[in-house]
C-alpha angles and dihedrals in degrees: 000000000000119000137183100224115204119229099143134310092288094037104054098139127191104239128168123241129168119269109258130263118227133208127229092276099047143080136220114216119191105225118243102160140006133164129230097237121211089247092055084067105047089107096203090048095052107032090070092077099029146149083067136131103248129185124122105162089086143157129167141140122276110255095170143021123188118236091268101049109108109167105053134059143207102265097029115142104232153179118204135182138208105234131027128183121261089234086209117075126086089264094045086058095044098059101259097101096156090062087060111122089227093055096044094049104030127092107195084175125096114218098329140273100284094076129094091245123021122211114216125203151174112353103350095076085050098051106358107056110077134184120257115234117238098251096044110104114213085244085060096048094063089074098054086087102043083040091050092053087046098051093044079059096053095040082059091056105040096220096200130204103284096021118150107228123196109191112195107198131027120208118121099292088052089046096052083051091057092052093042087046091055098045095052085059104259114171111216117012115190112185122179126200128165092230114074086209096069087031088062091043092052081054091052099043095047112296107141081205146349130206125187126261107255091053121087101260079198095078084045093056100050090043091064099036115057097273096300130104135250119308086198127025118196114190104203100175134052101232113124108226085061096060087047090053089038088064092048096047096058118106129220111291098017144111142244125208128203104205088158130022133196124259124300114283104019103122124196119218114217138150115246103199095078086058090038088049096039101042099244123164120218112199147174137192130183130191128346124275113219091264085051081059097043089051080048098055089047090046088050099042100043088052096234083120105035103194099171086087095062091060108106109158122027111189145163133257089255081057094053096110083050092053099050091044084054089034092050091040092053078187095141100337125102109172128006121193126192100216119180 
């Protein structure tokens, strides 16, 4: 079979492997669609482990089930995901599943989504493998796992009817933010990007208004607020200068995430008495947990998120190098799906 093999983001070959065998516990998915994520394409983040096959955004049809493998199907429409959470650690069952162990340190996936067959293992076909609906295309499944990490974030944060949302960041995570923050009724987002491109797409997918990075989105937001800053920040990139921006454009009472942070080892100086005295919530949130993905598949296939205009480039496998260049430029590209 045909696999995208990870170098780094201008060296991404199609080589051949053999499909892979399963055990009695595992299933074989033949690959339809699967997205290029942002993170696929954070070089220094991913270069550590390459080369690798990477892809996790990831849908297909069932092919193959292991003799144990009671629930699924050959011929089942799926999603599936990477990583799934142990439930039964003390985090798990605290809420904080993505901070399980398990889910940090184990791959389910073999060898990764952008392969012709996956192969799906451990925990991941118990929790982690999901039905598609009916009326959900494979091209809109590749956005259940980036839209369950994005509404874990906003379930952190409690955006509330009338809220004022500044999105720093838009790629596709801060874009879906935009979309999620507007359906859940906010009333001004502001979202902030350095590429005109993404900035006209947040105005189009729900941004009130958008100003470009460089510029204080402090005096934008109170522009469009009444004077008063963000009830909710989202930082949405890991550059540095917009964290430090993020944390100044927060108003009394409200709360920053940090969906993405900078490098490591990039620290930000602040001074925490102006949060302690104000009441100002500082947050993060990482991955989706398998109930993050099932709220995605509602918000999707109810429409309330709609995800298929987001899609700008849809290639092969034999066009993978083409897709991370377009993926890594983010000139006029948003999302870019392998489908086979």
């Amino acid at each position: 079979m045909k696999v995208g093999m990870y170098y780094n983001n201008s060296d991404v070959k199609v080589e051949l492997q053999p499909i892979p065998e399963i055990g009695a516990s595992d299933i074989l998915v033949k690959t339809v669609a699967c997205g290029i994520c942002g993170s696929d394409v954070l070089e220094w983040y991913r270069i550590k482990k390459a080369p690798l096959v990477l892809g996790h955004e990831y849908a297909g049809v069932i092919s193959a089930t292991g003799t144990d493998v009671k629930n699924f199907k050959i011929g089942m429409r799926v999603f599936a995901t990477h990583h799934v959470p142990c439930g039964e650690c003390y985090y798990c069952k605290s809420g904080h599943e993505t901070a399980c162990v398990v889910f940090q340190s184990k791959n389910n996936f073999a060898p990764g989504g952008f392969s012709e067959y996956l192969k799906v293992s451990g925990k991941s076909v118990e929790t982690g493998v999901m039905t598609l609906p009916e009326n959900m295309s494979f091209e809109q499944a590749t956005f259940i796992e980036p839209l369950g990490t994005v509404a874990r974030g906003q379930r952190a944060l409690h955006i509330k009817k009338g809220d004022c949302v500044l999105v720093l960041g838009c790629g596709i995570a801060g874009l879906l933010h935009v979309k999620l923050a507007k359906a859940k009724g906010a009333g001004v987002i502001i979202a902030t990007d350095t590429n005109q491109y993404r900035l006209d797409a947040a105005k189009k997918f729900g941004a009130h208004s958008v100003v470009m990075a460089g510029q204080d989105p402090a005096e934008a937001v109170k522009k469009a607020n009444n004077g008063r800053l963000a009830d909710k920040v989202i930082i949405c990139t890991g550059a540095k200068s917009a964290a430090e921006q993020g944390l100044q454009a927060v108003d009394k009472g409200g709360c920053v995430l940090f969906f993405a942070v900078p490098k490591p080892g990039e620290t930000i100086a602040m001074d925490f008495n102006p949060y302690w005295r104000d009441d100002i919530s500082i947050k993060t949130s990482y991955g989706a947990a398998p109930r993050d993905n099932k709220e995605a598949i509602e918000l999707i296939s109810s429409g309330l998120v709609r995800v298929d205009d987001m899609i700008t480039h849809t290639l092969g496998i034999d066009e993978i190098a083409k897709g991370f260049k377009l993926a890594a430029e983010g000139k006029e590209c948003l999302k870019v799906v392998i489908k086979e």
